[in-house]
N, C-alpha and C positions, 0 to 999 in steps of 0.2 A: 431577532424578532421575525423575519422573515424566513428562514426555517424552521420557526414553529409553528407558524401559520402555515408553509405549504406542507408539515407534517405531521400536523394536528398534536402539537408534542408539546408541553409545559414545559418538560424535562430541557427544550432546547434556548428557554427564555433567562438572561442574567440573571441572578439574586438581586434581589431590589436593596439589600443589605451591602451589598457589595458598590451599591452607585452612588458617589455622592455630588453636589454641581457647586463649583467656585467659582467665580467673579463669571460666573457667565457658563461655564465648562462646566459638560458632561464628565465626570472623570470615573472609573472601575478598575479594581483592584485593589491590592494592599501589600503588606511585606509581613514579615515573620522577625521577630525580637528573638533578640538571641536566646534569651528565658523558653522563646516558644520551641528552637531549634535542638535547645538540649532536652526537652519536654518529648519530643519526636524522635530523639536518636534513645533515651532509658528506654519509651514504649516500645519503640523495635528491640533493643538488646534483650529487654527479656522476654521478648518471643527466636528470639536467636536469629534476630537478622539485623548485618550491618550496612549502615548507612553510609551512602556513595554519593558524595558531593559534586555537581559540576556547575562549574561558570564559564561559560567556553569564549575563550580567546586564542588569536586574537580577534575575529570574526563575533558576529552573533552579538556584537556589545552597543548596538543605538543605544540601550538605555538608560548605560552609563556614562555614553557620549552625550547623550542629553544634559546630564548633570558635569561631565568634566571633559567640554569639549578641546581641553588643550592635552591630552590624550590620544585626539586624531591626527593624521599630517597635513590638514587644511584647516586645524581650527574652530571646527561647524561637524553635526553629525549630519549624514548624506548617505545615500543612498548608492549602488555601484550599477553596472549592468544586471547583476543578478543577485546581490547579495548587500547587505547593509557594507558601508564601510570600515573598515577594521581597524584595531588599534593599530600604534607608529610605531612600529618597531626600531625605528632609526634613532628614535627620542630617548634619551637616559631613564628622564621624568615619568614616559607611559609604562618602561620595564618596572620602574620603583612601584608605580602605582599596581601596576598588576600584580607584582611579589606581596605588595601589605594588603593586598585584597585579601589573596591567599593562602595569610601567614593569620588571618583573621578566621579565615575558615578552616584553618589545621587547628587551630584550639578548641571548634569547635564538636570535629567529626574526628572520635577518636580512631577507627579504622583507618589499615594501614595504606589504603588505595583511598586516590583521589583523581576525579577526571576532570582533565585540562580543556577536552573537547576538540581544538582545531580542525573543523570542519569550516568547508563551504566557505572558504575565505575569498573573497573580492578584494583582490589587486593591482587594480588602475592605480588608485591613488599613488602607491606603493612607488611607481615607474616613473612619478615626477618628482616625489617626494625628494629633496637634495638630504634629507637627514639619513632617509633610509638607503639613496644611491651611496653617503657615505657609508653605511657600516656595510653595504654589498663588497665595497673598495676596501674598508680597513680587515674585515674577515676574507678577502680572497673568494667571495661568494659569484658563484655563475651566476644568479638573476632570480627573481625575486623569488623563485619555487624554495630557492634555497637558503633565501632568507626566512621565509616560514622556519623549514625546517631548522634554523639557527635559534628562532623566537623559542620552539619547541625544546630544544636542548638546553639551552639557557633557562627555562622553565621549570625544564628536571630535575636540573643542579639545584633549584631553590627545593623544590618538592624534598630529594634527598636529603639537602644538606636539616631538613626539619622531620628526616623519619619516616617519609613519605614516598608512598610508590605510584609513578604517575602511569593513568589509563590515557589515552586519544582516540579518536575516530580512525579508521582505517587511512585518510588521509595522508596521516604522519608517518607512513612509511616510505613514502615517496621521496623524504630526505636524509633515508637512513633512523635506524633506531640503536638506542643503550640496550645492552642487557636486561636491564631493569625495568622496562616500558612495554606494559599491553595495550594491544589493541582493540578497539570494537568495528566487527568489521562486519559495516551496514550497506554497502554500497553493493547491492547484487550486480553489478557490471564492470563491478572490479574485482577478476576471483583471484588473481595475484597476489594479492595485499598478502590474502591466508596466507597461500603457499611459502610467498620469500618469509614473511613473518617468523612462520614455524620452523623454516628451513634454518631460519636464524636464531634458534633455541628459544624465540621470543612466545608469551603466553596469546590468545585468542580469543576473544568473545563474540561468539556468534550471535548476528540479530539482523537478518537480511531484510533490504526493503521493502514494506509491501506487505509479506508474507507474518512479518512477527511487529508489525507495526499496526497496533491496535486503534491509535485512531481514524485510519483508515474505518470505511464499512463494512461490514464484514459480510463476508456473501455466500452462496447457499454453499459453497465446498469449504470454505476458509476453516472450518472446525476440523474438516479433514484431515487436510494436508498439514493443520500443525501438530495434530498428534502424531501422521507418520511423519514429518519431519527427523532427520537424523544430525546432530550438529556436524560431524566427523564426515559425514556422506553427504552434503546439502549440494555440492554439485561435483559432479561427476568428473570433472575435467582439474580437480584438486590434486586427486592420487595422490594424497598422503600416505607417507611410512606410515609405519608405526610408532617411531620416535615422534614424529610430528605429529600424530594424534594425540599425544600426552601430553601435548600446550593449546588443545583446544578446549579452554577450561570451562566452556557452559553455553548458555544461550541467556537473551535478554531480550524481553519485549518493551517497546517503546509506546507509549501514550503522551503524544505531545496534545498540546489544552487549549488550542487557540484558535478550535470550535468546539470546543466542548465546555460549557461555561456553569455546569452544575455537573456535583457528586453525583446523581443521579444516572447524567448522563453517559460518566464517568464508567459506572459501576457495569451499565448498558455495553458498552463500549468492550471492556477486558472481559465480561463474561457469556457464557461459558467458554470463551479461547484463554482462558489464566487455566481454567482445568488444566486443558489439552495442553498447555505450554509445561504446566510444572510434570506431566509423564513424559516430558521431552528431555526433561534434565533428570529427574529419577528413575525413569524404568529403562532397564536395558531392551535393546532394540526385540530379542527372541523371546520376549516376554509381552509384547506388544498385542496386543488383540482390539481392532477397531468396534467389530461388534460388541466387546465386553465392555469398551467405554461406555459406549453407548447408553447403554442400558445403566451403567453405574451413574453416569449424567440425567437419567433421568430421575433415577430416585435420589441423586443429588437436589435437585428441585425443589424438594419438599423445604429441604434446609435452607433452602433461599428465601421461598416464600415465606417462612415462620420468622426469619431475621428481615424482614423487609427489604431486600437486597435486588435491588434492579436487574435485569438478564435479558438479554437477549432472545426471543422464541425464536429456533431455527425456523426458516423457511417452509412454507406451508407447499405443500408436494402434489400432483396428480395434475399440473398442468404447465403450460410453457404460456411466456411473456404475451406469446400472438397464438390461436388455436384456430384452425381451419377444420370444416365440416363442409360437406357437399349435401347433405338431404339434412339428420339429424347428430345431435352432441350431445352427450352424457360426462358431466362435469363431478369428478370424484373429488372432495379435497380431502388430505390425510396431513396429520402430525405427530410428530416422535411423541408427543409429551401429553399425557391424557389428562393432562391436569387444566388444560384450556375448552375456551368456546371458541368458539367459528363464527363473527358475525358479517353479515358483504350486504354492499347496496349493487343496484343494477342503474342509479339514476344520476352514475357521477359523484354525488355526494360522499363524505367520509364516512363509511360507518362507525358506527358508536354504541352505547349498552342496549339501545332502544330498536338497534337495528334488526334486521331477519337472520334468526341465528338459523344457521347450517346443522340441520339433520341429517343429511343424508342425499344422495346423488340428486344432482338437477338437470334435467332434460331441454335443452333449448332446440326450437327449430327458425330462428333466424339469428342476424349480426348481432351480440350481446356481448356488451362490454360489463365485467365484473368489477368490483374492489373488494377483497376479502381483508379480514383482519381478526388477528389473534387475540383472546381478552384473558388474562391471568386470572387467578382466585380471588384475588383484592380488586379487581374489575379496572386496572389499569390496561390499557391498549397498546399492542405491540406494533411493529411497523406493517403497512397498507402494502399490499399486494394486487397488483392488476392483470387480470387475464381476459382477453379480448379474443371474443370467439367471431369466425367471421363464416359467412353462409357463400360459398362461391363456387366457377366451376373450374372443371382441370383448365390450366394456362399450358395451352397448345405447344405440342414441340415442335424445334426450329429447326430450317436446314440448314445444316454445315456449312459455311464459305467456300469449303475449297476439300474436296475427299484426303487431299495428299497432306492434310495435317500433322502435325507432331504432337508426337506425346508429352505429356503432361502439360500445366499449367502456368502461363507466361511471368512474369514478374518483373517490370520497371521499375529500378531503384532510383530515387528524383534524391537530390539534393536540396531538405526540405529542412526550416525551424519556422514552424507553425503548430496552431492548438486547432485548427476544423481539415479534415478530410477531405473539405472541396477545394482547399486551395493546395492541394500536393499535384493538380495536373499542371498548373504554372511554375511550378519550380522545373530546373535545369537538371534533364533527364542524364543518371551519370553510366549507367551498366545494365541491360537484359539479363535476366537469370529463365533456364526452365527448369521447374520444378518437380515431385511429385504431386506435393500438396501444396496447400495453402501456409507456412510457415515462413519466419526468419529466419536465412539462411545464420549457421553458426560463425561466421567471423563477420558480420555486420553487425555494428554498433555505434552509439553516440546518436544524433540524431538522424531521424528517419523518416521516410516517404516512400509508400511503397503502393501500388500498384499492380493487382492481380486478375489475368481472364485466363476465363476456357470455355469450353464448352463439357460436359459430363452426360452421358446417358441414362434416362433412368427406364429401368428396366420393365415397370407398371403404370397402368393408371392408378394411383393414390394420392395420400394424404402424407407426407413427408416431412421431416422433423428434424431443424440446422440449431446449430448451435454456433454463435462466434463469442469466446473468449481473447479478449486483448486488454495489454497494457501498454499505451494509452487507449487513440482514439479507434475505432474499426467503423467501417460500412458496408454492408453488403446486401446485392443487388441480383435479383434472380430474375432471366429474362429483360434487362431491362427497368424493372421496379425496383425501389429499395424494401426492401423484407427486414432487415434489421440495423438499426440505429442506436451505435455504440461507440459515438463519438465522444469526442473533449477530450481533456486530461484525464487520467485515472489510473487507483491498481487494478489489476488482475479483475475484469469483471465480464461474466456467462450471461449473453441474454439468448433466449432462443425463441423459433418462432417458427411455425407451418405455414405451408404450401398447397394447392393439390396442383399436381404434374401430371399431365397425359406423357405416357409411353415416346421414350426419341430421345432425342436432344436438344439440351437446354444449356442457357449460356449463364453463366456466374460470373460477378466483379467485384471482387474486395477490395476496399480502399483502407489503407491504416498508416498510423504515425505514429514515432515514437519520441521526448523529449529525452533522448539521452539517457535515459534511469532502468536501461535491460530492458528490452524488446523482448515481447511476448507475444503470440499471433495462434491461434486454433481456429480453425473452421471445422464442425464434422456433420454427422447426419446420420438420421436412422429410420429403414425402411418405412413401408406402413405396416402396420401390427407388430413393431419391434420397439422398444423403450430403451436398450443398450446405444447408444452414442458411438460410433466409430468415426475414425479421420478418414475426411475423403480425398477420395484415389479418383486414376482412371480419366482425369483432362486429358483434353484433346484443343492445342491451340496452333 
């Protein structure tokens, strides 16, 4: 409810069909009859796609624990430090139960792969558990990583011994893998997995985080970067043979649903990146042409609109998050898709069908804050866009501290696990880095606090144009002020925002964190009367 109220979105409100209230209780959702499941797997077969079952264990299972809490190694379903509590692997009873789960779901799904999941498993339990310290003792197992990977092989054998080829998370290679076992390997900050994976004749499924996970939001480059996406080249520090390229058998994108509570939303969500995803698995790379999608996505369009099929508008274009003006501003907005209106208020409010549609340039000579918004042919409303233009003058340059400065850009790595960007100065400062730019260095990872200054020269009096992309949280601070706030949790996300700079030197401070899931960090900048983005150089700290 409250994401559709603050995004003016039906599309983000339960089905009312879906809620029903017992003895008191709210309750939502429902289950699939086997009737309904083999109803689901004909309709796919004769469109020529096979259906790929997962129930992931032993992790990810509260809500089987809720119904057979003698399952767990406490008894009770519970929660861990980061993850629900997972089934007992120490337990005869929770292995039988998980084999007749499974053995219920291979008569279902007649395709020859089935995924087990094993991800994200929570452990604690695991380390008091005496059932499961036995079977660590009766299998000669080091500790509990390796009792996973025992749950998993033991798992196998059942999958096999029924015809079946089992898939896992990139996880499960961490305790060894069969022949027989692919993996899906989503973990962008685990690029290993690939490599020993493949180096081990074993198969690949590419779907890295973030980038091919759709229910993230998708943001003004995300269409991009998944059509040139390559699965075989997705990161650089692979160097794969070419034997090992021939077990990187595809890509997969992920839509998990637990904020997305209608089809609608759904539909919102994977498109237009289902496009871009399926020329990542069919078209070979020297065939690729970004501008000829392009344009074939647009007159794709039409065929969405006539099927009622929900999509995403890309990104409405010709201005940044924050716009600075010194005298007067001339406000372009463009879109790929000529198939929309343009409607914006200036009064805070959402715009809507009633509102001031956009003809053509608008001229402002003081602080105006915008909200634009895209409206389809069927007059639904696409997501709200804010650019805030502001009337100010150059912010004076400073002097240097000290002329005998060094080059580049300082960087304080703090030994940080927090989700806001003000609390990474109290964490425990662990290593100085100087930098050129603004980046994470390449062998820091897992959790992060990072801390960056300089000072930079700019070469005019203008109007100047930052961009900071991060995953997660970023802030940064020009002179002193904060200029852009791109905090919290999050994937990969571009906010950008002008300036005006007199002529000198000016001091910059990035602040950013990362939760362990591949640190990503961009600052860059572009002159005045330049629109091209470049990373910037040329600190002095």
């Amino acid at each position: 409810m409250a994401m559709a109220v603050k995004e003016d979105n039906p599309d983000m409100l339960i089905p009312q069909e879906l809620l029903k209230v017992e003895d008191g209780d709210t309750l939502y959702g429902g289950f699939y009859t086997q009737e309904q499941i083999r109803d689901v797997v004909a309709y796919a077969a004769e469109r020529g796609i096979d259906v790929i079952p997962e129930l992931d264990m032993p992790g990810h299972l509260m809500g089987a624990q809720q119904g057979y809490p003698w399952i767990t190694c406490t008894g009770e379903s519970s929660w861990g430090q980061s993850f629900s509590s997972p089934l007992c692997p120490g337990k005869d009873s929770a292995l039988m139960f998980a084999k007749n789960v499974y053995s219920e779901v291979f008569s279902l799904f007649p395709y020859e792969y089935v995924h087990l999941g094993a991800d994200e498993v929570e452990k604690t339990n695991w380390k008091a558990c005496p059932d499961c310290q036995a079977r660590i003792k009766t299998y000669n197992l080091k500790d509990e990583h390796e009792l996973q990977a025992w749950f998993v092989h033991d798992m196998e054998r059942h999958f096999n011994a029924n015809g079946k080829k089992l898939i896992g998370w990139d996880e499960i290679v961490d305790g060894g893998l069969s022949p027989t076992a692919t993996i899906t390997w989503w973990r962008d900050w685990a690029p290993k997995a690939v490599t020993t994976a493949t180096a081990q004749g074993n198969d690949v499924i590419v779907c890295p985080d973030f980038l091919l996970y759709f229910d993230f939001i998708e943001q003004a480059r995300d269409l991009k970067r998944v059509y040139e996406t390559e699965p075989t080249t997705y990161r650089a520090d692979w160097n794969l043979t070419p034997e090992q390229i021939k077990h990187i058998r595809g890509v997969q994108a992920n839509t998990w649903c637990e904020r997305i509570p209608s089809v609608r939303r759904m539909q919102y969500q994977v498109m237009p990146r289902l496009l871009a995803l399926s020329e990542i698995a069919w078209v070979q790379p020297d065939a690729k042409d970004w501008a000829d999608f392009e344009k074939r996505f647009v007159a794709q369009v039409d065929y969405l609109d006539r099927h009622g099929i929900n999509y995403r508008v890309p990104d409405l274009t010709g201005f940044n998050d924050i716009n600075v003006f010194v005298d007067t501003a001339t406000i372009t907005v463009n879109s790929i898709l000529p198939n929309i209106e343009v409607r914006y208020t200036m009064d805070g409010s959402f715009p809507n069908a009633q509102s001031t549609l956009y003809t053509g340039p608008i001229t402002v000579t003081e602080s105006t804050k915008f909200i634009f918004r895209p409206f389809r042919p069927d007059g639904t409303a696409g997501a709200m866009q804010t650019a805030e233009y502001r009337k100010e003058a150059y912010s004076p340059a400073q002097a240097l501290p000290d002329k005998k400065m060094e080059d580049g850009v300082r960087m304080v790595y703090h030994e940080f696990k927090g989700r806001k960007c003000a609390e990474i100065q109290e964490a425990k400062v662990v290593r100085n880095y100087t930098l050129d730019s603004v980046a994470v260095p390449e062998k820091l990872e897992g959790w992060l606090g990072l801390v960056y200054e300089g000072f930079i020269e700019v070469p005019q009096d203008g109007v100047y144009t930052f961009a900071l992309t991060s995953n997660d949280g970023s802030m940064l601070y020009v002179d002193g002020e904060l200029l852009i706030d791109n905090d919290g949790p999050h994937g990969d996300t571009k906010l950008t925002a002008q300036r005006a700079l007199a002529k000198g030197w000016h001091r910059f401070r990035v602040e950013y964190f990362d939760m362990n899931n591949g640190g990503m960090l961009s600052l860059q900048w572009a002159l005045p009367g330049e629109t091209a983005l470049k990373t910037m150089t040329g600190f002095k700290h």
